[in-house]
C-alpha positions, -999 to +999 in steps of 0.1 A: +131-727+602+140-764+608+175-769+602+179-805+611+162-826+590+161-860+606+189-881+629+204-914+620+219-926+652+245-903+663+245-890+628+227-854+623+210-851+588+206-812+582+185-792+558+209-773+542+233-806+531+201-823+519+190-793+495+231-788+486+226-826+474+195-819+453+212-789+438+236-809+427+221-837+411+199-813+398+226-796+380+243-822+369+211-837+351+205-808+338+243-804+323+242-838+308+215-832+285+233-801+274+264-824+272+250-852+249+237-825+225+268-810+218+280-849+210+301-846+241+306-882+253+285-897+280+316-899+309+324-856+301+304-846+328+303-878+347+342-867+352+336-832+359+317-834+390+340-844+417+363-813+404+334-790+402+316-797+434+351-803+453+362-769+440+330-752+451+328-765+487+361-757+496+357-725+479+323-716+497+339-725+527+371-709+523+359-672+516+334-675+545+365-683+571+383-661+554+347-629+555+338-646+590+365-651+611+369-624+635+331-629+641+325-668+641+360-686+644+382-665+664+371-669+698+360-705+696+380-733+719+388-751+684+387-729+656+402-750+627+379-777+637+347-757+634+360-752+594+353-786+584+315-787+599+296-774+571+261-772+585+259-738+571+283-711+561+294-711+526+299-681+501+278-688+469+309-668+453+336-686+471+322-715+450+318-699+417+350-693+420+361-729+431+337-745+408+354-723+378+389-732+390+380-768+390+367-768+355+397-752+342+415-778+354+394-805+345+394-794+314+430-789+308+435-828+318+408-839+298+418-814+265+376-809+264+368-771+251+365-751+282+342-719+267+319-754+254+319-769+285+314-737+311+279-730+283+270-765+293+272-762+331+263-726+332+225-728+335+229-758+358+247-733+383+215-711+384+194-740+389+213-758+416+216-723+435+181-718+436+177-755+456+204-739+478+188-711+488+157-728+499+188-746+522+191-708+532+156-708+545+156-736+568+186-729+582+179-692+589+207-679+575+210-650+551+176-635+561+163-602+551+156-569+568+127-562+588+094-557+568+058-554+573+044-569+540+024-594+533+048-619+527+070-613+555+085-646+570+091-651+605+118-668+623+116-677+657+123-656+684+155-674+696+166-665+658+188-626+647+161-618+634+138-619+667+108-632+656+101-599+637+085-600+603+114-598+572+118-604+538+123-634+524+153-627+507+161-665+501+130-669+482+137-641+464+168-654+455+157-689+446+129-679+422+148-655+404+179-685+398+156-706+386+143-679+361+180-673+352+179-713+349+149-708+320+163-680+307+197-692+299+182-723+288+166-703+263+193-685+249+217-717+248+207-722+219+206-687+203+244-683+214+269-664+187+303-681+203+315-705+233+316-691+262+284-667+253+264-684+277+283-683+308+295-648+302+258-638+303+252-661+329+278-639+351+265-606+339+228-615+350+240-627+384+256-601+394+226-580+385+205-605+406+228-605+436+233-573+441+194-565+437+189-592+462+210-577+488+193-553+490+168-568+509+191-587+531+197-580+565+222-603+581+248-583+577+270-567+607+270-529+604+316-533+606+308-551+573+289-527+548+319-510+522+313-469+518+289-476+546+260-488+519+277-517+498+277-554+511+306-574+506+284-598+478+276-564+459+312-553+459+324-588+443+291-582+420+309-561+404+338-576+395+316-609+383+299-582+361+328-568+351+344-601+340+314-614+323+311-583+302+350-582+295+344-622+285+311-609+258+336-586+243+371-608+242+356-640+231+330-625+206+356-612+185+361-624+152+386-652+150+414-646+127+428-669+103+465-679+095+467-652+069+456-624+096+419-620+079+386-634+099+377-666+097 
């Protein structure tokens, strides 16, 4: 665990921002590819990044102040102030959830297809989430329970987890994003309808999450639903949900003026 990453004067370069970056850029690289194959023009996702990744920072934020507060805000000197340093502390779902706003938007300015465009960035999400997660691992946050197995990581001792062997639930997490990453590459191109992509994109990360948590073990006991489900799992299921309820609404058969299918 080294969460800072290097000082520039009084400046403090962390980890976590660093591989937030590369996820990213990463993303984005990835997107544009995707972009200039569907003959979208060069500037489409050029545009779309300040709303995407402004969306998803203040969403990530926003739902962990809102999860958190009691426990990390409350009885601080300066709450509000402690919002704005982002050294840590995000919800990956708070900025789904941003990131999705800000491409509706974005897209409704623009007059771009939306299902086309959330195909295009879908993948990229998976693939700049696993770069995250390894920002996960230097920080120390969202570490796993206590295990005895070979791969076992180890904090230090000053860290929750007390030094003790657990699992490394953010290298879990990265390596199975990036094989969403391939695997929705792979079927980008097999798609039956826009939007196809990113509704299975949903539907596989909810399953991922929620496997995932499993594992995890930063969680404080007051936080567990039914006494068993984490907070992410619960919101899994919704994402699931959705992404199912998207399959079925946008793979039906458009209809032409004269009421028969298209």
């Amino acid at each position: 665990m080294h969460p800072v990453a290097f000082q520039l004067g009084p400046l403090t370069i962390y980890w976590y921002g660093i591989f937030f970056a590369a996820g990213f850029l990463a993303a984005f690289w990835s997107a544009d590819r995707r972009a200039r194959h569907e003959g979208l023009s060069a500037d489409a996702i050029t545009g779309l990044a300040p709303w995407l990744i402004g969306g998803a920072i203040i969403g990530a934020r926003l739902l962990y102040v809102i999860s958190y507060w009691k426990q990390d805000f409350a009885s601080l000197p300066h709450p509000f102030l402690e919002i704005f340093k982002v050294r840590s502390g995000v919800v990956f779902y708070g900025g789904l959830i941003g990131a999705s706003l800000g491409t509706i938007l974005y897209a409704w300015r623009t007059k771009l297809p939306l299902w086309k465009l959330a195909d295009i960035i879908a993948p990229s999400i998976a693939l700049g989430h696993a770069f995250g997660r390894i920002g996960c691992l230097m920080t120390g946050c969202c570490y796993g329970r206590a295990c005895d197995l070979p791969w076992a990581i180890h904090f230090p001792k000053e860290h929750q987890s007390a030094g003790v062997g657990v699992h490394p639930t953010q290298i879990y997490e990265a390596v199975l994003n990036f094989l969403l990453f391939l695997g929705l590459n792979w079927f980008y191109r097999r798609k039956k309808f826009d939007g196809h992509v990113f509704a299975v994109y949903l539907i596989c990360y909810a399953l991922l999450r929620a496997f995932v948590e499993l594992f995890r073990g930063d969680y404080p006991p007051s936080s567990y639903y039914f006494g068993f489900m984490t907070p992410a799992q619960l919101v899994s299921i919704v994402i699931f949900a959705i992404g199912v309820a998207l399959v079925w609404r946008l793979g039906q058969p458009k209809k032409a003026a004269h009421g028969l299918p298209a």
